[in-house]
N, CA and C of each residue as an Amber inpcrd file, in Angstrom:
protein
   255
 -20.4210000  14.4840000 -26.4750000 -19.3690000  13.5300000 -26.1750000
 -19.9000000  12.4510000 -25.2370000 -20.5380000  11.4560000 -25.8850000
 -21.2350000  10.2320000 -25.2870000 -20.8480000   9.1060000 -25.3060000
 -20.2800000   8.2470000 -24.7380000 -19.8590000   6.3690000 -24.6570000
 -20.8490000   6.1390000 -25.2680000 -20.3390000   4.7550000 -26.0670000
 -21.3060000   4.1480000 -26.8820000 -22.2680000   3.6320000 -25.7230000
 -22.9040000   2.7940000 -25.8120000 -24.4000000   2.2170000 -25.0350000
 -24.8970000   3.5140000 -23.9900000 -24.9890000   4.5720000 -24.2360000
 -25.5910000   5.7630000 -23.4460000 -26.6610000   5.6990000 -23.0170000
 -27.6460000   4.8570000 -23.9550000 -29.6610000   4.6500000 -23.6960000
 -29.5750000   3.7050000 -22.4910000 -30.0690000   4.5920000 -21.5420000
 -30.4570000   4.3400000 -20.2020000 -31.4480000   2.7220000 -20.6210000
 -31.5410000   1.7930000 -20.2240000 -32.3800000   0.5340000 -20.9170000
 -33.6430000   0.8790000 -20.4650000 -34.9910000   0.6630000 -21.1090000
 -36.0450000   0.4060000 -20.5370000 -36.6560000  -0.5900000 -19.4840000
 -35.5040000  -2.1750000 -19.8770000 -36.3160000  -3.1540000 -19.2220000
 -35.2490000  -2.4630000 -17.6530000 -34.9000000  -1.6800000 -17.2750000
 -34.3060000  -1.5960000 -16.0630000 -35.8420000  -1.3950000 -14.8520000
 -35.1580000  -0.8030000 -13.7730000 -35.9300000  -1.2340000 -12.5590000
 -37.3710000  -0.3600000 -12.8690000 -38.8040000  -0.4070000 -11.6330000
 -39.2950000   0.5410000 -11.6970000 -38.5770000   2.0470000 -11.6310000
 -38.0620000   2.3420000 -10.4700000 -36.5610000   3.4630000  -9.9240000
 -36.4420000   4.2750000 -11.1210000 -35.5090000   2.5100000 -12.3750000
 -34.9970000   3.1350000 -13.8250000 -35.7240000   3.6470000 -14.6660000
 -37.3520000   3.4270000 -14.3280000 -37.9870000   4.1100000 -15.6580000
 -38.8620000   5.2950000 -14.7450000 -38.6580000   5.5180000 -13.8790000
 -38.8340000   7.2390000 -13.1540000 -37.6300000   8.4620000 -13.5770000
 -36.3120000   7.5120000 -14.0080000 -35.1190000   8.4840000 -13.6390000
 -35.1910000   8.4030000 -15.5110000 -35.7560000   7.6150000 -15.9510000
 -35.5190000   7.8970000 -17.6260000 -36.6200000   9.0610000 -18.1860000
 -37.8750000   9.0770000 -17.3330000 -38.9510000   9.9520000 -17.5640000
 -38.4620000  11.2140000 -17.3900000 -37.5480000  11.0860000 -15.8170000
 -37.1420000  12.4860000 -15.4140000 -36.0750000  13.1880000 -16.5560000
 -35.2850000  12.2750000 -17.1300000 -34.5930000  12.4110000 -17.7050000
 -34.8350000  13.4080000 -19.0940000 -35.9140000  12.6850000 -19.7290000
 -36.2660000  12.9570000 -21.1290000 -37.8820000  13.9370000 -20.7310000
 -38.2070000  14.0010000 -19.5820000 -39.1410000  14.8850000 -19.1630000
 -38.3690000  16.4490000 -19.1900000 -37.0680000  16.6890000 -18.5800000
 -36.8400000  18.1040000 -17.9890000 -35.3780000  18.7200000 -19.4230000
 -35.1360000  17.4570000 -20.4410000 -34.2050000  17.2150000 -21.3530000
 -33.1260000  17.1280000 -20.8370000 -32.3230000  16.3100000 -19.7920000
 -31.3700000  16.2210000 -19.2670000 -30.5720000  15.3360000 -19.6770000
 -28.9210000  15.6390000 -19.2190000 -28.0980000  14.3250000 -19.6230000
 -27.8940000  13.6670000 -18.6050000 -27.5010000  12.3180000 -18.8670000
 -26.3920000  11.8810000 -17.9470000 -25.0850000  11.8100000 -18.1150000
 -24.8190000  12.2800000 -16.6170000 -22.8330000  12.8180000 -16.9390000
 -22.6100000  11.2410000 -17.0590000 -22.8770000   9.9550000 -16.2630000
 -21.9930000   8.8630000 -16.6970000 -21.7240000   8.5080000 -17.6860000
 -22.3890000   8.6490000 -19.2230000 -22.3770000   8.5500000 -20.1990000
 -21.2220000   9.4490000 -20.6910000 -20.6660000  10.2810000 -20.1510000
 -19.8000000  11.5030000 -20.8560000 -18.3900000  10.7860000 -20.9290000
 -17.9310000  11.0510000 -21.9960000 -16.3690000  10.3660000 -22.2600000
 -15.5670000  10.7270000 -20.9640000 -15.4240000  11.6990000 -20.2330000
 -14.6360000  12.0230000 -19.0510000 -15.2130000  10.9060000 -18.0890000
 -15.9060000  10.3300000 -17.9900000 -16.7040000   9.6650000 -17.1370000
 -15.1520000   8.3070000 -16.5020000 -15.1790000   8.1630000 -14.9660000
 -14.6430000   7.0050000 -15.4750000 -15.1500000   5.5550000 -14.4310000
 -15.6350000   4.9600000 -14.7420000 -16.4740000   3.8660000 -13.9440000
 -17.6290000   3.8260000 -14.3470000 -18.0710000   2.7470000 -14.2580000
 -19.7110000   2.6850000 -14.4310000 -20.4470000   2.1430000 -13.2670000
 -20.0970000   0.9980000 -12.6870000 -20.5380000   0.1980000 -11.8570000
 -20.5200000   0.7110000 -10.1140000 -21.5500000   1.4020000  -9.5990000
 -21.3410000   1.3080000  -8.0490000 -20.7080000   0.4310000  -7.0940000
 -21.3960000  -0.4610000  -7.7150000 -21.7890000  -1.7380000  -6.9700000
 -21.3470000  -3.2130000  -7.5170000 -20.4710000  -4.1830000  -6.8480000
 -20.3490000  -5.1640000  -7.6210000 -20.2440000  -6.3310000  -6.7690000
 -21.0560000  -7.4480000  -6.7850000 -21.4610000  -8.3230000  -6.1320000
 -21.6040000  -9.6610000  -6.3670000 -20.6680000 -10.7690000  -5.5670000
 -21.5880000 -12.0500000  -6.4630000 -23.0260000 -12.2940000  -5.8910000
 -23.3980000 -13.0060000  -7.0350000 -25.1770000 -13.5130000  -6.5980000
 -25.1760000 -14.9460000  -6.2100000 -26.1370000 -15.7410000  -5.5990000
 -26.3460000 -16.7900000  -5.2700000 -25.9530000 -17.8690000  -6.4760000
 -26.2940000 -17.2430000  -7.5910000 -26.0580000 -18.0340000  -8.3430000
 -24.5100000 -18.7940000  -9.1410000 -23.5880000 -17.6920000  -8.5380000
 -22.1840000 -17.7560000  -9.1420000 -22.3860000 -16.2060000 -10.3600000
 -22.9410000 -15.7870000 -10.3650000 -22.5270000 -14.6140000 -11.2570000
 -22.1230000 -13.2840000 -10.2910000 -21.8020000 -12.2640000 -11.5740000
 -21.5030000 -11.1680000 -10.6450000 -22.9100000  -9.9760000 -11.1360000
 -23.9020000  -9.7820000  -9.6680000 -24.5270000  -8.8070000  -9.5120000
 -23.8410000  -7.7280000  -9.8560000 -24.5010000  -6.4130000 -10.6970000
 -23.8760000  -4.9260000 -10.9260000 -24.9640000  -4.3120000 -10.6880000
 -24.7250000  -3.1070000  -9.9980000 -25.7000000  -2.0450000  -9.7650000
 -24.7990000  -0.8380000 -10.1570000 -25.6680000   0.0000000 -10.8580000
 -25.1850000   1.8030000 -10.9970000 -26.4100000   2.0320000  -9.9550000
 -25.8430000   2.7320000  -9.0020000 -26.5500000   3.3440000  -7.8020000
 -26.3250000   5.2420000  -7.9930000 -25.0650000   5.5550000  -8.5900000
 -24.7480000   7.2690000  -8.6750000 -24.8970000   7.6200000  -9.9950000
 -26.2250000   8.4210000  -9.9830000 -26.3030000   8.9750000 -10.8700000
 -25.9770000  10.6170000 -11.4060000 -25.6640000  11.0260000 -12.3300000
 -25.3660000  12.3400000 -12.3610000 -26.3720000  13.0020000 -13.4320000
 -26.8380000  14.0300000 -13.1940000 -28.2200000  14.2660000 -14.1540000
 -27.9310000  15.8530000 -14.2310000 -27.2520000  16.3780000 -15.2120000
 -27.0450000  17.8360000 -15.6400000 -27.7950000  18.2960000 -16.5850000
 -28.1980000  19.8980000 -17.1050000 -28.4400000  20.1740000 -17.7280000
 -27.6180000  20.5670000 -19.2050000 -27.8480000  20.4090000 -20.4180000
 -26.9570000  20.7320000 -21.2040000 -26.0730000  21.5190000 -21.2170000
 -25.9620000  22.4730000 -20.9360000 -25.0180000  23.8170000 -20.4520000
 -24.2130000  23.0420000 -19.7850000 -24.0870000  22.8140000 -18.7500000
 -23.0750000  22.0220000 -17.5130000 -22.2360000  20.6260000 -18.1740000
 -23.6530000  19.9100000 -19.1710000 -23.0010000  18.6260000 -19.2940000
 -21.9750000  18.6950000 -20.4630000 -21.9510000  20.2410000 -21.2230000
 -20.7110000  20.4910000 -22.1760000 -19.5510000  21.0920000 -21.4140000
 -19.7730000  21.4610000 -20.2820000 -18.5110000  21.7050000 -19.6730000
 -18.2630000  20.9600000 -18.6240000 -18.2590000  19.9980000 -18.3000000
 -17.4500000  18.7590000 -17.7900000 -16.0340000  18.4490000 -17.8010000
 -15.6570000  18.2870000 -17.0710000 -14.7200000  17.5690000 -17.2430000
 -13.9340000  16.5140000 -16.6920000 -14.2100000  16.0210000 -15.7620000
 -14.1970000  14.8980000 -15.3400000 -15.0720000  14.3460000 -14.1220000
 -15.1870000  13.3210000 -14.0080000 -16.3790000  12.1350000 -13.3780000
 -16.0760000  10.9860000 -13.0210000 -15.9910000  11.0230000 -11.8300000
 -15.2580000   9.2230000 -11.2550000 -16.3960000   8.7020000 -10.4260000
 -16.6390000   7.6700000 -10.4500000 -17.3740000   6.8480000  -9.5610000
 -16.8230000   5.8680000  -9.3760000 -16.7320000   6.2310000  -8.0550000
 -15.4530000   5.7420000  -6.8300000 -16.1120000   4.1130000  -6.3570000
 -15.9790000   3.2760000  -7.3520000 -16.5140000   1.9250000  -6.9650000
 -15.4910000   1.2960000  -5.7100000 -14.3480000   2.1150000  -6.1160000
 -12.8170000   1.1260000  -5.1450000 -13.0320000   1.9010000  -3.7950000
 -14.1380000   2.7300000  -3.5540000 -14.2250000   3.6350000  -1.9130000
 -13.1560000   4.5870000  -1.9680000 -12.2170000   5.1700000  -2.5350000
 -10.9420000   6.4150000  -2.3520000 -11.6720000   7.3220000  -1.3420000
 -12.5920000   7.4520000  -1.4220000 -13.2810000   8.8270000  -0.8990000
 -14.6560000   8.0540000  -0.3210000 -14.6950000   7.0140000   0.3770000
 -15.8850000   6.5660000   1.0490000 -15.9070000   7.1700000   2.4070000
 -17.3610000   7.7300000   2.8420000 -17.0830000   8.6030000   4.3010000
 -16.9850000   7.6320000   5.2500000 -16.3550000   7.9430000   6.3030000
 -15.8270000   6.9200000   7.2760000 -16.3380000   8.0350000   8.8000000
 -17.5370000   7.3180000   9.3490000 -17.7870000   8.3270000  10.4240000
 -18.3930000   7.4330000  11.6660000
């Protein structure tokens, strides 16, 4: 149970092609990809230029077993649950 565009991109960061190796190195999923999933974006920013910067900064990396029993996944872009200390 995968959202369409699931393939982690290649042209992403150095970071992105360590966490795609790790990925397809140990056969893991990513939970953001999972239909329960809900958010994508960590991070959302304008840039100098007038656009809007996006970063996925939380990643979730399960093993198959776990990533069929899921059931839900929020990434809390709006802070609900940001620690405050």
């Amino acid at each position: 149970m995968e959202k369409e565009g699931s393939i982690i991109s290649l042209n992403s960061s150095p970071n992105g092609k360590l966490m795609v190796d790790l990925v397809q190195k140990y056969s893991l999923r990513v939970a953001n990809f999972h239909n329960s999933c809900e958010g994508k974006w960590t991070r959302i920013q304008p840039s100098k230029d007038g656009s809007m910067k996006k970063s996925v900064l939380d990643y979730v990396l399960l093993q198959q077993t776990l990533f069929d029993k899921l059931i839900n996944l929020l990434i809390d872009r709006k802070r609900f649950f940001a620690h405050t200390g």
